[in-house]
CHARMM internal coordinates of N, CA and C (Angstrom, degrees):
IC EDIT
DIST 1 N 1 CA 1.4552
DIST 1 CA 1 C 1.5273
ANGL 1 N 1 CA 1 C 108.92
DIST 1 C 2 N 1.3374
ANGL 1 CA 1 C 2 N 101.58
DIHE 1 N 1 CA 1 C 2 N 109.92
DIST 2 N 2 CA 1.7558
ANGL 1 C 2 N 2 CA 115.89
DIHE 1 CA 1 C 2 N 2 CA 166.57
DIST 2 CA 2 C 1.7352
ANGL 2 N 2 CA 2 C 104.93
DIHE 1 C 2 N 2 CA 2 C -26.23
DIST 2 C 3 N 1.4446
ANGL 2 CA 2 C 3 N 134.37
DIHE 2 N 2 CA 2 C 3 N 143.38
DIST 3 N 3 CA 1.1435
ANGL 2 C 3 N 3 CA 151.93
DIHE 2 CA 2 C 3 N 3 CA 142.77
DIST 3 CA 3 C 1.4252
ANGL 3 N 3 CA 3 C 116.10
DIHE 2 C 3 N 3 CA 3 C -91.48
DIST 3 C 4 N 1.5401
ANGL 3 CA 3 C 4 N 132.60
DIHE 3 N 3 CA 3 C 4 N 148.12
DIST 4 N 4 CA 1.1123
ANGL 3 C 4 N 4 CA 175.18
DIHE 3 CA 3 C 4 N 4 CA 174.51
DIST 4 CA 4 C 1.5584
ANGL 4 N 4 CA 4 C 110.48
DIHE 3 C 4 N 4 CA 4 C -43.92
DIST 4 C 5 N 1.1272
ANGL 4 CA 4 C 5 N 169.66
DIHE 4 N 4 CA 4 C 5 N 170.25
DIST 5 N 5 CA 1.4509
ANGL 4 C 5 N 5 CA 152.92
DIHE 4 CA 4 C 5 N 5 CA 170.97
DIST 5 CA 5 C 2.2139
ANGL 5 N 5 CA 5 C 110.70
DIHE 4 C 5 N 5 CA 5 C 162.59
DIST 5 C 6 N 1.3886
ANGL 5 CA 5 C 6 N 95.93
DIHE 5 N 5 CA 5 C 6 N 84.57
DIST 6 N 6 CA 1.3929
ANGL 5 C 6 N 6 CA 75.55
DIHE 5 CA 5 C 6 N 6 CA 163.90
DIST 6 CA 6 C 1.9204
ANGL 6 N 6 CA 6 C 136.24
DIHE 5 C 6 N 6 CA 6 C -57.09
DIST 6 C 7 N 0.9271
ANGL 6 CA 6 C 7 N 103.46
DIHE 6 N 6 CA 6 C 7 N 165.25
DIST 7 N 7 CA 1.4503
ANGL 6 C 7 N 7 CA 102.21
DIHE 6 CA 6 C 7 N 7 CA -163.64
DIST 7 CA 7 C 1.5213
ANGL 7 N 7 CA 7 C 92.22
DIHE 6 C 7 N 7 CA 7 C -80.59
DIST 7 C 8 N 1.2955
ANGL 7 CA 7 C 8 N 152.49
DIHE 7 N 7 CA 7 C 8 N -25.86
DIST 8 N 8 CA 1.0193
ANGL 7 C 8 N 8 CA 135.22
DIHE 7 CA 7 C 8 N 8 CA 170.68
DIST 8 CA 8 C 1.4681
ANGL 8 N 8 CA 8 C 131.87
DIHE 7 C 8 N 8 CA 8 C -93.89
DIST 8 C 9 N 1.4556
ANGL 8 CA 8 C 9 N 105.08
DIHE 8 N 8 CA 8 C 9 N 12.60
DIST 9 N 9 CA 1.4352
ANGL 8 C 9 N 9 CA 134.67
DIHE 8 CA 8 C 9 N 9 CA 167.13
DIST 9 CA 9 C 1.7268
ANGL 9 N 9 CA 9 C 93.01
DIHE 8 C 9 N 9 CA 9 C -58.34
DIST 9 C 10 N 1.3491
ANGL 9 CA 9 C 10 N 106.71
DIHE 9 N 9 CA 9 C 10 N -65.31
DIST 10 N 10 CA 1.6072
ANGL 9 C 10 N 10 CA 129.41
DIHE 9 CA 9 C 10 N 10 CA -153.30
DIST 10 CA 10 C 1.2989
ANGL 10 N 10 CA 10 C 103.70
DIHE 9 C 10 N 10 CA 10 C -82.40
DIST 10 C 11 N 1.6951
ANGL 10 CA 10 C 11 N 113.60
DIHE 10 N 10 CA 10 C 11 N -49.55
DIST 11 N 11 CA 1.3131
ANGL 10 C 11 N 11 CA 98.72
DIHE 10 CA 10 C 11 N 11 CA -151.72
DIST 11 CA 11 C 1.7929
ANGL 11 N 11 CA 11 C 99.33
DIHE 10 C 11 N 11 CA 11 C -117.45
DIST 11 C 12 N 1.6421
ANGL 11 CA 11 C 12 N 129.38
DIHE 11 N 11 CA 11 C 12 N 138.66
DIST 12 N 12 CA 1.6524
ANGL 11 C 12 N 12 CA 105.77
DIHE 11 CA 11 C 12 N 12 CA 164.97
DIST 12 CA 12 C 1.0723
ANGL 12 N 12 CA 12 C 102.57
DIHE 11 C 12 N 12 CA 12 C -91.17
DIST 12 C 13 N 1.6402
ANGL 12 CA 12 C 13 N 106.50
DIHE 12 N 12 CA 12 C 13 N 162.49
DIST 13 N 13 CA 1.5253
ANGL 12 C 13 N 13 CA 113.16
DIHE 12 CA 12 C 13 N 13 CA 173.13
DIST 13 CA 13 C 1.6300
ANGL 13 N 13 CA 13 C 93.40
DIHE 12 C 13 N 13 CA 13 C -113.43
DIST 13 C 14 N 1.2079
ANGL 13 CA 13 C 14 N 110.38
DIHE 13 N 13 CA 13 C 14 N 138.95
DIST 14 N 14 CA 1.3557
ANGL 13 C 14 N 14 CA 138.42
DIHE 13 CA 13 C 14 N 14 CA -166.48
DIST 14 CA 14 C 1.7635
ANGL 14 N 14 CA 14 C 120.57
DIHE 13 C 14 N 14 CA 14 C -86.27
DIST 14 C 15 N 0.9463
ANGL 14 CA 14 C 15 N 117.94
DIHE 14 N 14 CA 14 C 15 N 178.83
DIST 15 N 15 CA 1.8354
ANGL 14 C 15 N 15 CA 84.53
DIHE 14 CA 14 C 15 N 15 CA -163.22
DIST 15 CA 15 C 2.0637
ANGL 15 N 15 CA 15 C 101.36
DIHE 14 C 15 N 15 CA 15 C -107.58
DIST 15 C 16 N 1.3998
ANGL 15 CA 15 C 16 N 85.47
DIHE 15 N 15 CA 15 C 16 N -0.38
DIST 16 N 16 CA 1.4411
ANGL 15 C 16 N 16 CA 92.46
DIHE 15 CA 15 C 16 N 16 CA 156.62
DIST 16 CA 16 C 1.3848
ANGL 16 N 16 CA 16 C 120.09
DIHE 15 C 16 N 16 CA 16 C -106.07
DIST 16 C 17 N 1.4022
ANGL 16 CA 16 C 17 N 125.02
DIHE 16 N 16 CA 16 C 17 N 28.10
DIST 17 N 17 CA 1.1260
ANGL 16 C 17 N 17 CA 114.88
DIHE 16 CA 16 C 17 N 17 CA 165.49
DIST 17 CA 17 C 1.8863
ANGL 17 N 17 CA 17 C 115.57
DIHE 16 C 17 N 17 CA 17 C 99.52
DIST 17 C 18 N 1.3644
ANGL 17 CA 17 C 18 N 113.38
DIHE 17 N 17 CA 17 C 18 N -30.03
DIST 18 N 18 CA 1.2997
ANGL 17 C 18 N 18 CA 128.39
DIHE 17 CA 17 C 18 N 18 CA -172.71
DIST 18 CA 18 C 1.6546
ANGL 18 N 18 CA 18 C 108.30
DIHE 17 C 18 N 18 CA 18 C -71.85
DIST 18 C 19 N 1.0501
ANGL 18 CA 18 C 19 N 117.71
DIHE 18 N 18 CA 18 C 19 N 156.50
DIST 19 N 19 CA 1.4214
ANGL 18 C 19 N 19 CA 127.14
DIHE 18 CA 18 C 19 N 19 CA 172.51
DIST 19 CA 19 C 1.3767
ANGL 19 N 19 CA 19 C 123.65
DIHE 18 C 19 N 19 CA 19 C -82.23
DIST 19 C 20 N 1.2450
ANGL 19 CA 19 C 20 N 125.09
DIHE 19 N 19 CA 19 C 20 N 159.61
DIST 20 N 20 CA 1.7551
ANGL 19 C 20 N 20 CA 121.48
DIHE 19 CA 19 C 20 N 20 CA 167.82
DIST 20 CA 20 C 1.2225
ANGL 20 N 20 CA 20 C 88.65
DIHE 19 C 20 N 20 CA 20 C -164.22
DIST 20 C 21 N 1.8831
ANGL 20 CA 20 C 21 N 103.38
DIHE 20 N 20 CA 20 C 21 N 138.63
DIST 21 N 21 CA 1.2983
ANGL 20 C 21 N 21 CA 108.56
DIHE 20 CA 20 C 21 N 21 CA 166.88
DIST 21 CA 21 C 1.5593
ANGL 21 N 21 CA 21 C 116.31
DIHE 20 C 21 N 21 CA 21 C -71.44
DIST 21 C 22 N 1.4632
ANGL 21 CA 21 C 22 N 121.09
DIHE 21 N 21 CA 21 C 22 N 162.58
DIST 22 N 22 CA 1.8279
ANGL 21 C 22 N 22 CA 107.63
DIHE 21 CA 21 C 22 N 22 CA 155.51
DIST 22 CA 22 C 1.2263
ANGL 22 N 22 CA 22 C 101.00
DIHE 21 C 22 N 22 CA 22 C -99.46
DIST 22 C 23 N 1.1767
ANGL 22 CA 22 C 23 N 143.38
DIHE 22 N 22 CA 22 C 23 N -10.36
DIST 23 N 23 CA 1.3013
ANGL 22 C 23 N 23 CA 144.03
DIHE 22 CA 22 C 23 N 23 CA 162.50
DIST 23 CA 23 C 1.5674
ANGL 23 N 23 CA 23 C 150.40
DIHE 22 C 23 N 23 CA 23 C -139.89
DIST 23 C 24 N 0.7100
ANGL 23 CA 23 C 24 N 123.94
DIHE 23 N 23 CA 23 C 24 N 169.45
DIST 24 N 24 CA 1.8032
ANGL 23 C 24 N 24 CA 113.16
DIHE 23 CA 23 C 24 N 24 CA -150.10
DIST 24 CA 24 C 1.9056
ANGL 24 N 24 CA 24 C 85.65
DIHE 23 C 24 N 24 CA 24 C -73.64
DIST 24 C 25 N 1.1594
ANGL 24 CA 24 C 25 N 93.87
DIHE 24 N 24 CA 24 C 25 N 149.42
DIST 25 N 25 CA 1.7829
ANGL 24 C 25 N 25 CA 92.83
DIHE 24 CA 24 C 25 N 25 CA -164.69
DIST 25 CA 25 C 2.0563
ANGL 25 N 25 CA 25 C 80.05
DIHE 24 C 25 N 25 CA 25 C -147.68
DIST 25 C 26 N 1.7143
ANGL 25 CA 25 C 26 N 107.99
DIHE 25 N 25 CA 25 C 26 N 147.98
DIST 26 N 26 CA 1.6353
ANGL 25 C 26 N 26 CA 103.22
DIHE 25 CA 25 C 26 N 26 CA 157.46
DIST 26 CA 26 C 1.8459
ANGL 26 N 26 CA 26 C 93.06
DIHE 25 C 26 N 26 CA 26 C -130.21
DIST 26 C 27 N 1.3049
ANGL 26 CA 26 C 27 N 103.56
DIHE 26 N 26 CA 26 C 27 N 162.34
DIST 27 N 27 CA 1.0602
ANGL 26 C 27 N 27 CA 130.60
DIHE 26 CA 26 C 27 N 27 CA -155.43
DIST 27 CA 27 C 1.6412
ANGL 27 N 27 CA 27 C 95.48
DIHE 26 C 27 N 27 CA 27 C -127.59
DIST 27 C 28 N 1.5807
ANGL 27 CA 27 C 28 N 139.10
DIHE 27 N 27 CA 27 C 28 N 175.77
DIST 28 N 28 CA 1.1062
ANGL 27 C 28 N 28 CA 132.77
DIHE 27 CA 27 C 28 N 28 CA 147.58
DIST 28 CA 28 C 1.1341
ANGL 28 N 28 CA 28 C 111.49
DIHE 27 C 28 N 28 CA 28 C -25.17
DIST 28 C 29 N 1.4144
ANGL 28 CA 28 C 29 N 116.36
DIHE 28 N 28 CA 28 C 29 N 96.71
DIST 29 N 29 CA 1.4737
ANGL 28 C 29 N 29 CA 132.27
DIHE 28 CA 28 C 29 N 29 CA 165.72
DIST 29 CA 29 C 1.5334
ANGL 29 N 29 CA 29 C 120.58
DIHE 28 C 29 N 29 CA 29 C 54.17
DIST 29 C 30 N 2.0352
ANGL 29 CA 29 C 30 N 116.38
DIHE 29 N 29 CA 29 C 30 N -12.71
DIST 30 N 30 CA 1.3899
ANGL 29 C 30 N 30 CA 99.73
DIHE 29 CA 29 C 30 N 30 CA 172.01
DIST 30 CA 30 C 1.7017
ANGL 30 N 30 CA 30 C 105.33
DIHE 29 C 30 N 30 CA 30 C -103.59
DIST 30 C 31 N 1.3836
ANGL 30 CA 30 C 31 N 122.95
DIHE 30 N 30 CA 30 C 31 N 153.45
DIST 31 N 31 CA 1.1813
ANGL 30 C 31 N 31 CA 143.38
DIHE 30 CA 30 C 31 N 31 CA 162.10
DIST 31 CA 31 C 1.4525
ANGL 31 N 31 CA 31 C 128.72
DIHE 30 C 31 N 31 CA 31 C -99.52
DIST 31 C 32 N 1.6307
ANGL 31 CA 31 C 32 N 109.13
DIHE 31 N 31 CA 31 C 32 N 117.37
DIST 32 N 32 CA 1.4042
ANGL 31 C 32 N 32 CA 112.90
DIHE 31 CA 31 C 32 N 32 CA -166.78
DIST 32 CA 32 C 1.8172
ANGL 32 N 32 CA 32 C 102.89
DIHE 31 C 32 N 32 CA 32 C -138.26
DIST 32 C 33 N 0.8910
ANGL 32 CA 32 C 33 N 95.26
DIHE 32 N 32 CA 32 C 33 N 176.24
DIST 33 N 33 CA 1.9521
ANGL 32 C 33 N 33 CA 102.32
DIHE 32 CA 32 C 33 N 33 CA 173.53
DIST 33 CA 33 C 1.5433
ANGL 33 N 33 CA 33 C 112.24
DIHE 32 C 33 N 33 CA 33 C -174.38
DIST 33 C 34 N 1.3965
ANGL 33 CA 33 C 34 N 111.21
DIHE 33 N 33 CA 33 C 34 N -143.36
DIST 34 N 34 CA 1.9042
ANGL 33 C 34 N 34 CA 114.12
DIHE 33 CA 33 C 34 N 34 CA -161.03
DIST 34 CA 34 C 1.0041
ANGL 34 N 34 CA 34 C 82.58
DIHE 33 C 34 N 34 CA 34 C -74.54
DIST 34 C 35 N 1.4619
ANGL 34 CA 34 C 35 N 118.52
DIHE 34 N 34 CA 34 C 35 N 150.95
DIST 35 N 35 CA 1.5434
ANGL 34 C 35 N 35 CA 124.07
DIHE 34 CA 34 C 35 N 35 CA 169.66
DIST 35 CA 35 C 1.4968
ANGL 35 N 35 CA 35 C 115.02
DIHE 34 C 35 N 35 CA 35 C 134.13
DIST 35 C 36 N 1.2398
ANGL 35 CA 35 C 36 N 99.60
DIHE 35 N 35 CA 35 C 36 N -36.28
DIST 36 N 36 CA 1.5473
ANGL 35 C 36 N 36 CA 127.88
DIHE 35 CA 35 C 36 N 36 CA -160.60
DIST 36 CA 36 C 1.6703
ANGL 36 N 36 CA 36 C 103.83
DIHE 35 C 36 N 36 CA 36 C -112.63
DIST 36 C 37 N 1.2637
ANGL 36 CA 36 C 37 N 103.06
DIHE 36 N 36 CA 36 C 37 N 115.71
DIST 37 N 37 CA 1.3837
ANGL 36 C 37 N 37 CA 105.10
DIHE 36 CA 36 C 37 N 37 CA 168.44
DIST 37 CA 37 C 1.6526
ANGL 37 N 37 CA 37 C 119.30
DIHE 36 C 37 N 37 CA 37 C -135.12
DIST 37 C 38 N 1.3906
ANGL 37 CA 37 C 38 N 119.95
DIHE 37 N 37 CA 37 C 38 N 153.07
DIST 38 N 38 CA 1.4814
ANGL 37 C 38 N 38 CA 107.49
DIHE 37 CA 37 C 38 N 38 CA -167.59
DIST 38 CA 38 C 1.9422
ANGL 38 N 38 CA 38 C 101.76
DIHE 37 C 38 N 38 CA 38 C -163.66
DIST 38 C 39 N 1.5964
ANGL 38 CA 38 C 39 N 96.20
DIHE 38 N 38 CA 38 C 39 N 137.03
DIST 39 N 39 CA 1.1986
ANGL 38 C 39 N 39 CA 96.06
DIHE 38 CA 38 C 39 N 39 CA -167.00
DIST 39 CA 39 C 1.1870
ANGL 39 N 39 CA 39 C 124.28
DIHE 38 C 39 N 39 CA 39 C -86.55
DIST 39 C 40 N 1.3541
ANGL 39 CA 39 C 40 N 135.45
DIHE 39 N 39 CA 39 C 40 N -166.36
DIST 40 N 40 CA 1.6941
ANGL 39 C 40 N 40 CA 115.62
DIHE 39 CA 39 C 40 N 40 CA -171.31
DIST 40 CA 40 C 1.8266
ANGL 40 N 40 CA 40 C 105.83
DIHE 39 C 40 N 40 CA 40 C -77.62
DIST 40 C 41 N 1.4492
ANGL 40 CA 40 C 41 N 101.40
DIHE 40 N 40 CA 40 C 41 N 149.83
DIST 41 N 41 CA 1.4026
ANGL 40 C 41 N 41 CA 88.81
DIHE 40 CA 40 C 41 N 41 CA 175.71
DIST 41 CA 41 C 1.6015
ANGL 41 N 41 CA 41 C 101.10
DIHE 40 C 41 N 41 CA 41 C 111.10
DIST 41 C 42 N 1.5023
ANGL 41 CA 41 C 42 N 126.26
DIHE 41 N 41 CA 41 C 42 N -33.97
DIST 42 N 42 CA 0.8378
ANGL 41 C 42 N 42 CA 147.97
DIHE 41 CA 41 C 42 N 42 CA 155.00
DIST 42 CA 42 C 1.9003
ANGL 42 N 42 CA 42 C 133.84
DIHE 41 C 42 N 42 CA 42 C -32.87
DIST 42 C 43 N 1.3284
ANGL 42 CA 42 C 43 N 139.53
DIHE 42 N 42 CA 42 C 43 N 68.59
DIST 43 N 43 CA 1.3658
ANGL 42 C 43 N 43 CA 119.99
DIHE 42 CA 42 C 43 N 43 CA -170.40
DIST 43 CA 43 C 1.4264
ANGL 43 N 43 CA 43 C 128.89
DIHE 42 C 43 N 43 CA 43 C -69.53
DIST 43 C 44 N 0.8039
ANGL 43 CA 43 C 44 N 131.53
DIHE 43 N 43 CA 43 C 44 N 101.39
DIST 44 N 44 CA 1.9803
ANGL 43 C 44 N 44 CA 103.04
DIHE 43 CA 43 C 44 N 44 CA 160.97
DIST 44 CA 44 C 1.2528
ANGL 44 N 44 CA 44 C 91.19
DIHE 43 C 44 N 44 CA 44 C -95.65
DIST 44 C 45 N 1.4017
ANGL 44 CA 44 C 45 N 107.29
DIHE 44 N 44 CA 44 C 45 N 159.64
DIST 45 N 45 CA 1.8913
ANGL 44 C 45 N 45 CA 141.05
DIHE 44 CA 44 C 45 N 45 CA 149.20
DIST 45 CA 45 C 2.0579
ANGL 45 N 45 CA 45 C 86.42
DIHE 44 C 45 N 45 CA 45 C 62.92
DIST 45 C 46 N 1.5707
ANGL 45 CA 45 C 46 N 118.44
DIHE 45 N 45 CA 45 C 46 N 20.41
DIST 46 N 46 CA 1.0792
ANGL 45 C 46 N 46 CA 129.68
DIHE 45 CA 45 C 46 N 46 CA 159.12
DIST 46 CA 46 C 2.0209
ANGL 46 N 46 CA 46 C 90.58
DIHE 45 C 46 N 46 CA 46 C 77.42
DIST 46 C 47 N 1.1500
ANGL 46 CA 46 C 47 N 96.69
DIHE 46 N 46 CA 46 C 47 N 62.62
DIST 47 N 47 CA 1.6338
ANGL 46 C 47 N 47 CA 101.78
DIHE 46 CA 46 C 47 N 47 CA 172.43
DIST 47 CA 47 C 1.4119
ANGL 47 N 47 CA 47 C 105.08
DIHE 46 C 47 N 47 CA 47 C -177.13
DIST 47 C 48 N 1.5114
ANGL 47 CA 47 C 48 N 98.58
DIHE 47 N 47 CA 47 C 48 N 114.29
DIST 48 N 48 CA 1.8064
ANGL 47 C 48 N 48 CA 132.71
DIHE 47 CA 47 C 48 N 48 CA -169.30
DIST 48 CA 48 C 2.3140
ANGL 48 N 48 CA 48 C 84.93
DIHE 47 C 48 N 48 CA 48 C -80.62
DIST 48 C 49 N 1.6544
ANGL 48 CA 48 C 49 N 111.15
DIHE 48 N 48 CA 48 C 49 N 78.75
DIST 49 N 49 CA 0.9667
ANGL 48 C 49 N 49 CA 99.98
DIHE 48 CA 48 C 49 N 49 CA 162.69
DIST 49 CA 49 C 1.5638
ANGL 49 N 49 CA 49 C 145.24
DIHE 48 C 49 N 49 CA 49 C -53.01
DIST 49 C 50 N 1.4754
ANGL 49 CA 49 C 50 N 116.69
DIHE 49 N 49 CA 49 C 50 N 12.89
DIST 50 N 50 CA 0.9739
ANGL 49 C 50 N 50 CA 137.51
DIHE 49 CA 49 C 50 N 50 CA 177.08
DIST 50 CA 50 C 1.7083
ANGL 50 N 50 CA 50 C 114.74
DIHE 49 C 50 N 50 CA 50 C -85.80
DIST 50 C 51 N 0.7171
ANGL 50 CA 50 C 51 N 103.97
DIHE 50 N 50 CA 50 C 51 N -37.56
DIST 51 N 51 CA 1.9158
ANGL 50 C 51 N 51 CA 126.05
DIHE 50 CA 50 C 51 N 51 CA -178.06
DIST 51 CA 51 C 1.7877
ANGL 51 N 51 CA 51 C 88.30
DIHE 50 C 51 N 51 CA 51 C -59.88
DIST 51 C 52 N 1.4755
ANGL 51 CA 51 C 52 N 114.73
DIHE 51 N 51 CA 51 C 52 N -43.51
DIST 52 N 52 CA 1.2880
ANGL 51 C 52 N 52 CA 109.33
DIHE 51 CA 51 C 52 N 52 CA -154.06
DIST 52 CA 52 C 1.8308
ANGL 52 N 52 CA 52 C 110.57
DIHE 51 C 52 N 52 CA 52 C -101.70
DIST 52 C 53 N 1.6928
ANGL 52 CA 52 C 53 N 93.94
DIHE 52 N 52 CA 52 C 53 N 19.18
DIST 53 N 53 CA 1.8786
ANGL 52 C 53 N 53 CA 91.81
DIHE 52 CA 52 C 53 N 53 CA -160.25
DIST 53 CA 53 C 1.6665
ANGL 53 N 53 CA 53 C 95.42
DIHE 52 C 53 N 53 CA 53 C -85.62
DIST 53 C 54 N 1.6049
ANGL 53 CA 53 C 54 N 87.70
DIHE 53 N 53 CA 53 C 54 N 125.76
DIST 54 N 54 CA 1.6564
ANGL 53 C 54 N 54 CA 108.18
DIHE 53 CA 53 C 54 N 54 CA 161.96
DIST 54 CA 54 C 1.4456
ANGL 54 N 54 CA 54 C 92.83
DIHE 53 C 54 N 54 CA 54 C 106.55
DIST 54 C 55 N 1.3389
ANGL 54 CA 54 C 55 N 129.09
DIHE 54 N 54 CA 54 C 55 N 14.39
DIST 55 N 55 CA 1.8935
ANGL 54 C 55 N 55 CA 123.91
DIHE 54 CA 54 C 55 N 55 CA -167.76
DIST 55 CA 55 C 1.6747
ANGL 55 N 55 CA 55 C 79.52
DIHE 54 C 55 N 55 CA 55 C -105.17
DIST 55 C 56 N 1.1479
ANGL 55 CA 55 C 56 N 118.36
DIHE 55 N 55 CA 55 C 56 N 167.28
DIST 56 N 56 CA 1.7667
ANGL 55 C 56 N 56 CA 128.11
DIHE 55 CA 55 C 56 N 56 CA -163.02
DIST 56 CA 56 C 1.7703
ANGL 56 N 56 CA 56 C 83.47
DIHE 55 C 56 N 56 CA 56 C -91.40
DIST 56 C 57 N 1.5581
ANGL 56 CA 56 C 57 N 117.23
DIHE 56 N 56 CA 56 C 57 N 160.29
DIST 57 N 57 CA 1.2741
ANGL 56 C 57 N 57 CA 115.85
DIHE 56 CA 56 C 57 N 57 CA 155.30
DIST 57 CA 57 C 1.2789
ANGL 57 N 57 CA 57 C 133.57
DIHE 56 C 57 N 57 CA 57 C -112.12
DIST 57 C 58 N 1.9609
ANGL 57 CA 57 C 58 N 138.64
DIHE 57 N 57 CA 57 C 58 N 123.18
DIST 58 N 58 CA 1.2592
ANGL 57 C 58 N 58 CA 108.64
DIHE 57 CA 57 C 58 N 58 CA -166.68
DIST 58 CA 58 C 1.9292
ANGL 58 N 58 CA 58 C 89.22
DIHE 57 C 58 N 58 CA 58 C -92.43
DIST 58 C 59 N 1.3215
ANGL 58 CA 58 C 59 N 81.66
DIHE 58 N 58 CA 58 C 59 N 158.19
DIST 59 N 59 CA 1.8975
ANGL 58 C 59 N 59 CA 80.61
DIHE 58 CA 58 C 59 N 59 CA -177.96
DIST 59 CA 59 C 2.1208
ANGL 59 N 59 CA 59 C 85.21
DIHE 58 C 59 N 59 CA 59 C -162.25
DIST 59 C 60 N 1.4250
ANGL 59 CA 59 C 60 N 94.32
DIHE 59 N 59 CA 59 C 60 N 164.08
DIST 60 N 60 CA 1.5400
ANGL 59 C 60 N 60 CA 116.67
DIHE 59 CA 59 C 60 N 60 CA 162.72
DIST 60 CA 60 C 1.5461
ANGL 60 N 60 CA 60 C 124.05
DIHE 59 C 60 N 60 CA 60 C -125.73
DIST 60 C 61 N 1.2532
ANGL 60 CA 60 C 61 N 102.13
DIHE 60 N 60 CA 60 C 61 N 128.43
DIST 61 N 61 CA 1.9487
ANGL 60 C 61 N 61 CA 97.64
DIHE 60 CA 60 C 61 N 61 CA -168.19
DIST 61 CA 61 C 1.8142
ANGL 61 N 61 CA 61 C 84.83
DIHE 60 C 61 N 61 CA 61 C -99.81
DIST 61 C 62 N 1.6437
ANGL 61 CA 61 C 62 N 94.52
DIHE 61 N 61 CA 61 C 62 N 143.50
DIST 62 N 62 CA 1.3024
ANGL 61 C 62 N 62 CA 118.69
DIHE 61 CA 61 C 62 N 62 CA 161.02
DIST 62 CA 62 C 1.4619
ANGL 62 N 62 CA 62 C 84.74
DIHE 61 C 62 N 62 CA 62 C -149.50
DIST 62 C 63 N 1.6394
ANGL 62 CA 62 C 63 N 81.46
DIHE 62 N 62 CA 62 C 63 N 156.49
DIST 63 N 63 CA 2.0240
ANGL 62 C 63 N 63 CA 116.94
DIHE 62 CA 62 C 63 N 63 CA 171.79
DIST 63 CA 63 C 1.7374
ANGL 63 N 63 CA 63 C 97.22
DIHE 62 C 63 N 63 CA 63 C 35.54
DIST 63 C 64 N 1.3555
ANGL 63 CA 63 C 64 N 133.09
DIHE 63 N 63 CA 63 C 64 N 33.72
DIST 64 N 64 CA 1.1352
ANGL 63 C 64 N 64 CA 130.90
DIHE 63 CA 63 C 64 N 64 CA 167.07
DIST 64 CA 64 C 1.5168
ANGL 64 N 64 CA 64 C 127.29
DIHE 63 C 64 N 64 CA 64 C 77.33
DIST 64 C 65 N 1.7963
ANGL 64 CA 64 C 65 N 90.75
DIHE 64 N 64 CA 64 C 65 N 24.35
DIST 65 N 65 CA 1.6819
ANGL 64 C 65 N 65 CA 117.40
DIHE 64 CA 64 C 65 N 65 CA -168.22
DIST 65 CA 65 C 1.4867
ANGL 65 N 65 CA 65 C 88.89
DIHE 64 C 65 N 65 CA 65 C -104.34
DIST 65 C 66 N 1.6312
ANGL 65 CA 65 C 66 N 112.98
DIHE 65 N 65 CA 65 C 66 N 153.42
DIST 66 N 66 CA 1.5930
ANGL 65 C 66 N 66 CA 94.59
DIHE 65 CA 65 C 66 N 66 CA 154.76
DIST 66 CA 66 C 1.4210
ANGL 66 N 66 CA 66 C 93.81
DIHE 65 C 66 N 66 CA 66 C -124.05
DIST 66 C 67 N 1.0769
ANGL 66 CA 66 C 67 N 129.11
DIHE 66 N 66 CA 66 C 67 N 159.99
DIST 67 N 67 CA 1.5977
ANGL 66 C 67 N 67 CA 154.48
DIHE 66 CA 66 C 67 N 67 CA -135.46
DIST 67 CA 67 C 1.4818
ANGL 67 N 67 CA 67 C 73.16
DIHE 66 C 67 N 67 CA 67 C -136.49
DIST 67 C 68 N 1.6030
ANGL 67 CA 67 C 68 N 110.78
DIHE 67 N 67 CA 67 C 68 N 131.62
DIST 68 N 68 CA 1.7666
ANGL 67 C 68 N 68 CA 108.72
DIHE 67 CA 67 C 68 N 68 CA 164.21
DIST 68 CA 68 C 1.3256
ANGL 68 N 68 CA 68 C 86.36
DIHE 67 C 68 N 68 CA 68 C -117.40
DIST 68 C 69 N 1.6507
ANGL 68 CA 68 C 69 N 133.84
DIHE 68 N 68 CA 68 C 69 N 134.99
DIST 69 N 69 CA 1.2047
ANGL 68 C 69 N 69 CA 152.39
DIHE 68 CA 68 C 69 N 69 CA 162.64
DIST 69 CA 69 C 1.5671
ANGL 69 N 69 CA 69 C 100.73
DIHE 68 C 69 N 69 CA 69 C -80.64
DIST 69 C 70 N 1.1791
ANGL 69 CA 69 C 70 N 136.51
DIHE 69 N 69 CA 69 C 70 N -60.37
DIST 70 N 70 CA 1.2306
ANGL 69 C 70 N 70 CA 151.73
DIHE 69 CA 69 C 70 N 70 CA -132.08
DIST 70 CA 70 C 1.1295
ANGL 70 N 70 CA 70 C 134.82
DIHE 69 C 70 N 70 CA 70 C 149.11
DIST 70 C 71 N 1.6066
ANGL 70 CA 70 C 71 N 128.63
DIHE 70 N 70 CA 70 C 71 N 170.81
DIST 71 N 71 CA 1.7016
ANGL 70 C 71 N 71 CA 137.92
DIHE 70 CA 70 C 71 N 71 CA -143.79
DIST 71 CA 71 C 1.3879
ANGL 71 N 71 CA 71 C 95.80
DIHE 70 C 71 N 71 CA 71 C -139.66
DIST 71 C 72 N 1.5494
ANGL 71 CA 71 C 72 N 108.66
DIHE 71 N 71 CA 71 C 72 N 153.00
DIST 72 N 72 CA 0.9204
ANGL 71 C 72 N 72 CA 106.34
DIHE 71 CA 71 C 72 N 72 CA 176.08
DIST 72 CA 72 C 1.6373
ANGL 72 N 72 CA 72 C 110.16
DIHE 71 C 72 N 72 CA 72 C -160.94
DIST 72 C 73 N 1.1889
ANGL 72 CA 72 C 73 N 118.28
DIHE 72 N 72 CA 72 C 73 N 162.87
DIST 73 N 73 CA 1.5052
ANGL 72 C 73 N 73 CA 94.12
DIHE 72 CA 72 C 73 N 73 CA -167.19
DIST 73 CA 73 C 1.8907
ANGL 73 N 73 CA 73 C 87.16
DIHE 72 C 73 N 73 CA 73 C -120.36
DIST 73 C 74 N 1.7907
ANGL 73 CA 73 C 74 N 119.69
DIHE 73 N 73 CA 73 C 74 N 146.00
DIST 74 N 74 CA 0.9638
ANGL 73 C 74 N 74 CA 137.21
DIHE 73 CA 73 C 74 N 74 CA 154.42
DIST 74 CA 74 C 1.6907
ANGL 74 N 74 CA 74 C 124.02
DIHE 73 C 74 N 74 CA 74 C -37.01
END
COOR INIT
IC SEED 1 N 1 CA 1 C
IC BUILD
């Protein structure tokens, strides 16, 4: 069962606008975390996380991964 996750739990927004995870997160099959930053317009796992900033996230953490299932807005 999916868990609950604000989007700024997971993700910082950068003061130019760009993304960074705070934690190792996989997406449709790609895996990314801190380190990695990318501006709008940008896909991993074929999702421009920008479209989705500030929508809640459902996701599942194993081994200290979080699994993003999907977005959703409040």
């Amino acid at each position: 069962m999916a868990n609950q996750y604000k989007f700024l739990d997971v993700f910082t927004e950068n003061q130019d606008g760009s993304l960074t995870p705070k934690r190792p997160i996989f997406v449709n099959g790609i895996s990314f975390g801190p380190g990695v930053t990318f501006q709008k317009g940008v896909a991993f796992g074929g999702i421009d996380f920008h479209l989705y900033k500030y929508w809640d996230i459902a996701a599942e953490e194993k081994d200290g991964v979080l699994n993003i299932m999907g977005f959703y807005q409040q």
